[in-house]
N, CA, C and O atoms as CSV, one atom per row, in Angstrom:
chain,resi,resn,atom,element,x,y,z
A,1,UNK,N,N,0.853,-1.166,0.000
A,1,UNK,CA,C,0.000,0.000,0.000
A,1,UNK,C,C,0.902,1.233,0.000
A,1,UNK,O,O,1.833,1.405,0.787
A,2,UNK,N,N,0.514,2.101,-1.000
A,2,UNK,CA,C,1.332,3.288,-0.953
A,2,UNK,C,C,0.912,4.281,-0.088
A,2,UNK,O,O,-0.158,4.419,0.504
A,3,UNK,N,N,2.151,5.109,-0.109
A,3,UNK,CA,C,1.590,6.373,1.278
A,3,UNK,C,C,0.478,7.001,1.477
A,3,UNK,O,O,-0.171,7.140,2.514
A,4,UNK,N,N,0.235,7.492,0.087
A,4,UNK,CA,C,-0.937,7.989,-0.881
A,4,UNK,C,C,-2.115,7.218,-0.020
A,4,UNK,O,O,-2.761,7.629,0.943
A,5,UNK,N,N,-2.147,6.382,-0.475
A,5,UNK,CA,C,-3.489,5.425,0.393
A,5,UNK,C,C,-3.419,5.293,1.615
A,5,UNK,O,O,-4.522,5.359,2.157
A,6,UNK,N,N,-2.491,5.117,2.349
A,6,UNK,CA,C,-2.677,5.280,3.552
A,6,UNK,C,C,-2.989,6.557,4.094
A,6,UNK,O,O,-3.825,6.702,4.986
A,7,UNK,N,N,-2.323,7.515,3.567
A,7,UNK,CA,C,-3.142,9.020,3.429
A,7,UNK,C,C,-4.509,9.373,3.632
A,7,UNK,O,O,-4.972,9.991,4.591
A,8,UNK,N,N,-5.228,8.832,2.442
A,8,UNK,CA,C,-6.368,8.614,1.797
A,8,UNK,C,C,-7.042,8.356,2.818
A,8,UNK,O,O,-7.636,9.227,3.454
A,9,UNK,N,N,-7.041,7.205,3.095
A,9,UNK,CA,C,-7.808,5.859,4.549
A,9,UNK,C,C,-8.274,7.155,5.779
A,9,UNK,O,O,-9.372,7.592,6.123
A,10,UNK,N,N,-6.308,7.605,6.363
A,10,UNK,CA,C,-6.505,8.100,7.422
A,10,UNK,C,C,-7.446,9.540,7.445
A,10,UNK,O,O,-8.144,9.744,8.438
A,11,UNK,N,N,-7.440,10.519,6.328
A,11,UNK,CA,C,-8.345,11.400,5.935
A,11,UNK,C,C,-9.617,10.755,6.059
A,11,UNK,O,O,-10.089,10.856,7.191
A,12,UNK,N,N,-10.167,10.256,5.408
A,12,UNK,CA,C,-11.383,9.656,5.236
A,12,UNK,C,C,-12.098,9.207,6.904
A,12,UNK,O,O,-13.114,9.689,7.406
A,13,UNK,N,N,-11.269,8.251,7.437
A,13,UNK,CA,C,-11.711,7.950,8.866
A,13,UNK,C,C,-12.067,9.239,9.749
A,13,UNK,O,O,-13.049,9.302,10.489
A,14,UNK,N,N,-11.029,10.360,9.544
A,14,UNK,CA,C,-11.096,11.855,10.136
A,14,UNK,C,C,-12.442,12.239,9.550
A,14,UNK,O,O,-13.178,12.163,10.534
A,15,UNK,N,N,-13.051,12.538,8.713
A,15,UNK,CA,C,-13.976,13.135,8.374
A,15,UNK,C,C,-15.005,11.764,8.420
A,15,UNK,O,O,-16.092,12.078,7.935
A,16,UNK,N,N,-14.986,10.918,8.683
A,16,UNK,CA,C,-16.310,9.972,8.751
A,16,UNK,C,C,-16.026,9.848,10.368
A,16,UNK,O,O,-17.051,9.381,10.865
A,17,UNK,N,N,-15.430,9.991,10.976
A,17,UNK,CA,C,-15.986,10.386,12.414
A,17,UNK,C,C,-16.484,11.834,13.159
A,17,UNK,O,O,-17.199,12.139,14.114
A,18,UNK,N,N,-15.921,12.317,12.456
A,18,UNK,CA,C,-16.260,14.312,12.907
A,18,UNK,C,C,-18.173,13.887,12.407
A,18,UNK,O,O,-19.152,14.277,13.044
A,19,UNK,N,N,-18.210,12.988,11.090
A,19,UNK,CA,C,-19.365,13.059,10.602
A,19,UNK,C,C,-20.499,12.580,11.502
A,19,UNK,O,O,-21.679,12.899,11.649
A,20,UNK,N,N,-19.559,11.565,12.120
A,20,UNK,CA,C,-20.667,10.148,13.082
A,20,UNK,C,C,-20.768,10.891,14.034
A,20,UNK,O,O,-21.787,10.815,14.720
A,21,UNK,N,N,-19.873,11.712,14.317
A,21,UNK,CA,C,-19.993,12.061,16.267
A,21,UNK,C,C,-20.875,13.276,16.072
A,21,UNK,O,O,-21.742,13.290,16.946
A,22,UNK,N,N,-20.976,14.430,15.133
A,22,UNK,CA,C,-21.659,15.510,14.921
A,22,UNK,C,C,-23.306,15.421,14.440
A,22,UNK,O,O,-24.050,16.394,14.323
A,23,UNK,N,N,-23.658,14.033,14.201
A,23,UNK,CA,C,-24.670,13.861,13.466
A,23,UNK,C,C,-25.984,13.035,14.841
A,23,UNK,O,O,-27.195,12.829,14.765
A,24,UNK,N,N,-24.963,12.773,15.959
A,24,UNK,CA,C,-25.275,11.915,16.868
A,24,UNK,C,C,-27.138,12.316,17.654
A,24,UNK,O,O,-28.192,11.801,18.028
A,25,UNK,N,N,-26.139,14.058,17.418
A,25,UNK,CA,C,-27.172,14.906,18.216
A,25,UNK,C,C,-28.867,15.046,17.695
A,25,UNK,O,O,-29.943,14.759,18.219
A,26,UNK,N,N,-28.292,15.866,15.894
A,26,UNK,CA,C,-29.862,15.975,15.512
A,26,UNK,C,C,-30.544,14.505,15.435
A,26,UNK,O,O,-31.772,14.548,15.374
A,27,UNK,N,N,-29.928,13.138,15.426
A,27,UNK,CA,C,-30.616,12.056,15.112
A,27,UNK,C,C,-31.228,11.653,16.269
A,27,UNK,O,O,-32.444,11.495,16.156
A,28,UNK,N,N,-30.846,11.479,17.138
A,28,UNK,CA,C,-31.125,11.646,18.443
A,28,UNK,C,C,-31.750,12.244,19.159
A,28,UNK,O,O,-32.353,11.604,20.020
A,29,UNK,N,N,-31.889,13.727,19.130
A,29,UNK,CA,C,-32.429,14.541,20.510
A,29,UNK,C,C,-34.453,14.914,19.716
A,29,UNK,O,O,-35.330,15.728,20.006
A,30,UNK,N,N,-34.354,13.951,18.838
A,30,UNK,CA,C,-36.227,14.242,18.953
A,30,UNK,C,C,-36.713,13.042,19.913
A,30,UNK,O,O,-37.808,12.890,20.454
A,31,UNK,N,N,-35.369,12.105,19.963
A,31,UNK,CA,C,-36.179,10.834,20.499
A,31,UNK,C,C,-35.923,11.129,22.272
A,31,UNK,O,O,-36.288,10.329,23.134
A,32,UNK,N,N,-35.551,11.830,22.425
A,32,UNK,CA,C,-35.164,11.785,23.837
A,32,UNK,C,C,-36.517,13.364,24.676
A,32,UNK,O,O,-36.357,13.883,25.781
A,33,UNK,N,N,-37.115,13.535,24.152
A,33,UNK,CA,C,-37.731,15.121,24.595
A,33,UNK,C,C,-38.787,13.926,25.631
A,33,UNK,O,O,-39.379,12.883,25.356
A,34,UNK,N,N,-38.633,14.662,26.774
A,34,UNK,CA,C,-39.724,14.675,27.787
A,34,UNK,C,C,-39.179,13.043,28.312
A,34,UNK,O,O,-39.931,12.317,28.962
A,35,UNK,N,N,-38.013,12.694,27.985
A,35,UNK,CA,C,-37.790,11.035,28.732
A,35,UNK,C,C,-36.759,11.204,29.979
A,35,UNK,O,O,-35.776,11.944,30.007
A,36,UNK,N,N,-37.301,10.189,31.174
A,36,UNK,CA,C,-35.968,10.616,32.058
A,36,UNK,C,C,-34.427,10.180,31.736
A,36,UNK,O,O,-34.037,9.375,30.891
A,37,UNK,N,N,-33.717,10.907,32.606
A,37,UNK,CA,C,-32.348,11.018,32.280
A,37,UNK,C,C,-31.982,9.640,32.058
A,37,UNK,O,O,-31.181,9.458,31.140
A,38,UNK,N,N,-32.490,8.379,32.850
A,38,UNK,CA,C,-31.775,7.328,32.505
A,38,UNK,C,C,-31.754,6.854,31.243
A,38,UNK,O,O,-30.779,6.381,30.658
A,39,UNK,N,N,-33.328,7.051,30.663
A,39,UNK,CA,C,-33.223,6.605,29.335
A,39,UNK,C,C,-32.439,7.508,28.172
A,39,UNK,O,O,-31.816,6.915,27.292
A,40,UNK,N,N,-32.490,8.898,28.200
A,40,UNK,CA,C,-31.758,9.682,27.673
A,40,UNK,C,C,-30.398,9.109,27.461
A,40,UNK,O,O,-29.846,8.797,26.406
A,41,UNK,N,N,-29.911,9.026,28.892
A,41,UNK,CA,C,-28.433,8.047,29.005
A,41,UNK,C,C,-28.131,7.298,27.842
A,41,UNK,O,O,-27.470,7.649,26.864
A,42,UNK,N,N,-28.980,5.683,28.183
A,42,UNK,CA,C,-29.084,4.782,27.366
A,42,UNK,C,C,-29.033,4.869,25.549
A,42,UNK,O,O,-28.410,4.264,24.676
A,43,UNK,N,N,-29.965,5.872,25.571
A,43,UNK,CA,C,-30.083,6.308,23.935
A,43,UNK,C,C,-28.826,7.148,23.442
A,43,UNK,O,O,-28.616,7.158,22.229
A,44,UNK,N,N,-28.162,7.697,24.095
A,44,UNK,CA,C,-26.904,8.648,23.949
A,44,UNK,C,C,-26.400,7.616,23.467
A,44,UNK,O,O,-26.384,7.465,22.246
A,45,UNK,N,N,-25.688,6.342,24.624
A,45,UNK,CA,C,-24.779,5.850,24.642
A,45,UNK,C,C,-24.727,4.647,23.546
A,45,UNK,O,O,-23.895,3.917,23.007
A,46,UNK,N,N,-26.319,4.925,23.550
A,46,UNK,CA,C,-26.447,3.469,22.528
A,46,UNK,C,C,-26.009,3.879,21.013
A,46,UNK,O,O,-25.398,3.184,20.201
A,47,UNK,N,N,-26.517,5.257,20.863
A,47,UNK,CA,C,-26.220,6.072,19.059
A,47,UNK,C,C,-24.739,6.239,19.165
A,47,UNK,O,O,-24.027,6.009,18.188
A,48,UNK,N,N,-24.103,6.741,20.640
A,48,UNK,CA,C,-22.547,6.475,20.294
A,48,UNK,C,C,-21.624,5.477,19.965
A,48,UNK,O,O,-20.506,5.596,19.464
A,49,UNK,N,N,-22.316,4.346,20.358
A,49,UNK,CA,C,-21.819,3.049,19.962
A,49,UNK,C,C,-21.982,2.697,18.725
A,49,UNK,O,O,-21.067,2.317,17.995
A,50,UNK,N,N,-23.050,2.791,18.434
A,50,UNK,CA,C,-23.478,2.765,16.892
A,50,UNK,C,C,-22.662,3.249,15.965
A,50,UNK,O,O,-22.327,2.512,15.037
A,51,UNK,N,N,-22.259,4.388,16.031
A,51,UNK,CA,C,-21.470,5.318,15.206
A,51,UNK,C,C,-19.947,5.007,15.485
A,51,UNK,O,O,-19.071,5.364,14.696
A,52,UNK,N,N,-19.714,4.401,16.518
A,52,UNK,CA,C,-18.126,3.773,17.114
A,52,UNK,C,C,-18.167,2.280,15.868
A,52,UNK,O,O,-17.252,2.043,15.078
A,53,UNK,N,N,-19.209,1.615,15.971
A,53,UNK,CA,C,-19.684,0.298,15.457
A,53,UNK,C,C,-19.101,0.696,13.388
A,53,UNK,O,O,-18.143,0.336,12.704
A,54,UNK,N,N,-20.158,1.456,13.170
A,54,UNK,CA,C,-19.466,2.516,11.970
A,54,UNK,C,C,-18.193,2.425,11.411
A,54,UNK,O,O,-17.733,1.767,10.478
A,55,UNK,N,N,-17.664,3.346,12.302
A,55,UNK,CA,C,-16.599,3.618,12.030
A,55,UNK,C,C,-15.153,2.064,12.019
A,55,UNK,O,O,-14.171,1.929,11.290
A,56,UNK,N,N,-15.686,1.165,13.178
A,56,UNK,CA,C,-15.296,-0.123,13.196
A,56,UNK,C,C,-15.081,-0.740,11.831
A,56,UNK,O,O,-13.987,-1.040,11.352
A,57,UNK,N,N,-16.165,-0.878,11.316
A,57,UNK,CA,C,-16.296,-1.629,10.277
A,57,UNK,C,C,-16.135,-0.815,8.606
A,57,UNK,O,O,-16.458,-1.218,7.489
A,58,UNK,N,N,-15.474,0.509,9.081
A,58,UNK,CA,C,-14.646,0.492,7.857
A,58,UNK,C,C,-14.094,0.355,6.915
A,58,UNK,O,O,-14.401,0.961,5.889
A,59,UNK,N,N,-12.891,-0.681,7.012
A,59,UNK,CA,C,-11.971,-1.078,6.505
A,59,UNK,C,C,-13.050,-2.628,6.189
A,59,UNK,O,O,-12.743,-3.255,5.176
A,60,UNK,N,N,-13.820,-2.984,6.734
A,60,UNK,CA,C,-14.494,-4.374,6.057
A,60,UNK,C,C,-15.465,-3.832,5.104
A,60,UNK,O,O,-16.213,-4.608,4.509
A,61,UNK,N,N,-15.513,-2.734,4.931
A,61,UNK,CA,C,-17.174,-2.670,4.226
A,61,UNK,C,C,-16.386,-1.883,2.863
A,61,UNK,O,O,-17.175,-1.341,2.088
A,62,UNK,N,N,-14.976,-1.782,2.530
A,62,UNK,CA,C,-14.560,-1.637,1.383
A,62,UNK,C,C,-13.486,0.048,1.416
A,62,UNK,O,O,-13.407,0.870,0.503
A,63,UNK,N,N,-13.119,0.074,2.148
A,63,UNK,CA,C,-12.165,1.089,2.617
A,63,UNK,C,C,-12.597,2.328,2.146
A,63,UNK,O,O,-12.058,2.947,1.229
A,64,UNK,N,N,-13.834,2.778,2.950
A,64,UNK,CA,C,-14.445,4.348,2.116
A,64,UNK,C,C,-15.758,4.012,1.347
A,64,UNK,O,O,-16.097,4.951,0.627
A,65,UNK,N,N,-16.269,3.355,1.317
A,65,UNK,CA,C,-17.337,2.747,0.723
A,65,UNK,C,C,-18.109,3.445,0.547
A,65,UNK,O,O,-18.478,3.901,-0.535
A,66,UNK,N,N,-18.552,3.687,1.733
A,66,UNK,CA,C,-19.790,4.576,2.663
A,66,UNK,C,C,-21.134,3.789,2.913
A,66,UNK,O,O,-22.342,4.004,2.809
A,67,UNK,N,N,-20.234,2.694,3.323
A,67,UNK,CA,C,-21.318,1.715,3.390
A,67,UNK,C,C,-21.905,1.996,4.715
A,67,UNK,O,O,-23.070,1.611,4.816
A,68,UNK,N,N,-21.457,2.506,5.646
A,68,UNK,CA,C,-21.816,2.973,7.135
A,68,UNK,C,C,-21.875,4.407,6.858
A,68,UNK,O,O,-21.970,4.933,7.967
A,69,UNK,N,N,-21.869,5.124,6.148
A,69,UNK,CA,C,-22.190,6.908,6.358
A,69,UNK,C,C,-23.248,7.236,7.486
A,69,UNK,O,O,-24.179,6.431,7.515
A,70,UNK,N,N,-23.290,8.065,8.248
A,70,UNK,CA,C,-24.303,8.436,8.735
A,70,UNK,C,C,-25.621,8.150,8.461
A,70,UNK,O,O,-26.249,7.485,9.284
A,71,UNK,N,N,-26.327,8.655,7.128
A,71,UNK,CA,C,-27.676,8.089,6.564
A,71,UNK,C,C,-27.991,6.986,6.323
A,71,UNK,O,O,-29.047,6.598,5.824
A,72,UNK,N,N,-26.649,6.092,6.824
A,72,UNK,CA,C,-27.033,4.500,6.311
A,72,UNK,C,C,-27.249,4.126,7.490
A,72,UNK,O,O,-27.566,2.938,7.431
A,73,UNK,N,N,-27.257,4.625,8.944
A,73,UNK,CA,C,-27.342,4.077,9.576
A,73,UNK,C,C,-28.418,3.791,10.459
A,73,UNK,O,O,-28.995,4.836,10.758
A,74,UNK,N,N,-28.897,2.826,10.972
A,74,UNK,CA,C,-30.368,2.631,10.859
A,74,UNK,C,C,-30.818,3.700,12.485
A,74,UNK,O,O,-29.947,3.591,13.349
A,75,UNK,N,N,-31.504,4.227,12.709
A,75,UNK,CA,C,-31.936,4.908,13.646
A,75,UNK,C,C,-32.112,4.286,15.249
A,75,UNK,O,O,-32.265,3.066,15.298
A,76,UNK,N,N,-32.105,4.879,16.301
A,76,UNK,CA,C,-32.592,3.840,16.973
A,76,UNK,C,C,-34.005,3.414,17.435
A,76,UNK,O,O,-34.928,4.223,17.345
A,77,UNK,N,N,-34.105,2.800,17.679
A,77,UNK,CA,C,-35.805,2.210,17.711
A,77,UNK,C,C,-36.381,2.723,19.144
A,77,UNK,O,O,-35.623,2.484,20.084
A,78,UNK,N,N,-37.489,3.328,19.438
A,78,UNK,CA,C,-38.109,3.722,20.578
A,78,UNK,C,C,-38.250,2.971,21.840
A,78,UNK,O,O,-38.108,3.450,22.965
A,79,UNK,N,N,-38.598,1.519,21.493
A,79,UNK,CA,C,-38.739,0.758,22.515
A,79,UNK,C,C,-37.240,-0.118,22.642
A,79,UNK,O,O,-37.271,-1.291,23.014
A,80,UNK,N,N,-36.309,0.367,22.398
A,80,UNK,CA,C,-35.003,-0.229,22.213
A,80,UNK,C,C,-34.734,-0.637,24.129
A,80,UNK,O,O,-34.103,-1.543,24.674
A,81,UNK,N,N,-35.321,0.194,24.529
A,81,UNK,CA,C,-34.555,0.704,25.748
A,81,UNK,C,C,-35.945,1.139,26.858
A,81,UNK,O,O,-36.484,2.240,26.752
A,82,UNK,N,N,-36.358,0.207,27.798
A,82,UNK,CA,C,-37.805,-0.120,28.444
A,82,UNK,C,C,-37.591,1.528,29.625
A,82,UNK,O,O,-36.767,1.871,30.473
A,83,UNK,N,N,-38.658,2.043,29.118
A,83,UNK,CA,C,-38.946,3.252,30.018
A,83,UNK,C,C,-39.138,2.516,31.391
A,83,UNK,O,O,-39.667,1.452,31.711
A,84,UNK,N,N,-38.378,3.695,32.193
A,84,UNK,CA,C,-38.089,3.351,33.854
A,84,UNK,C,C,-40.037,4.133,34.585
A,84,UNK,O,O,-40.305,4.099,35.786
């Protein structure tokens, strides 16, 4: 692999995480209005993982693909996480 590409890769990962971690919020904060903090918690931590999960699978899904972009990624589900 030339430098060039390794270049490439490490750019790409930089801007597909600024993307995952910045995007966390608007996808997120309609589902959280009026829920208590624990579940709030849960849903934070769960879309951050998600987007950690993302960024994981990178390099398997074709180095830049965008097979995980933000919009590909499936939302989280309401009852994911049993109201206290």
């Amino acid at each position: 692999m030339a430098l060039t590409d390794v270049d490439k890769i490490i750019t790409d990962l930089v801007v597909m995480t600024g993307s995952q971690i910045l995007t966390v919020a608007s996808r997120v904060a309609p589902q959280l209005v009026g829920e208590p903090r624990t579940i709030i918690e849960a849903r934070l931590e769960r879309a951050l993982k998600d987007a950690l999960t993302a960024l994981a699978n990178y390099e398997e899904n074709g180095n830049g693909s965008g097979a995980d972009t933000p919009e590909r990624i499936t939302p989280l589900a309401t009852d994911s996480v049993a109201h206290s």
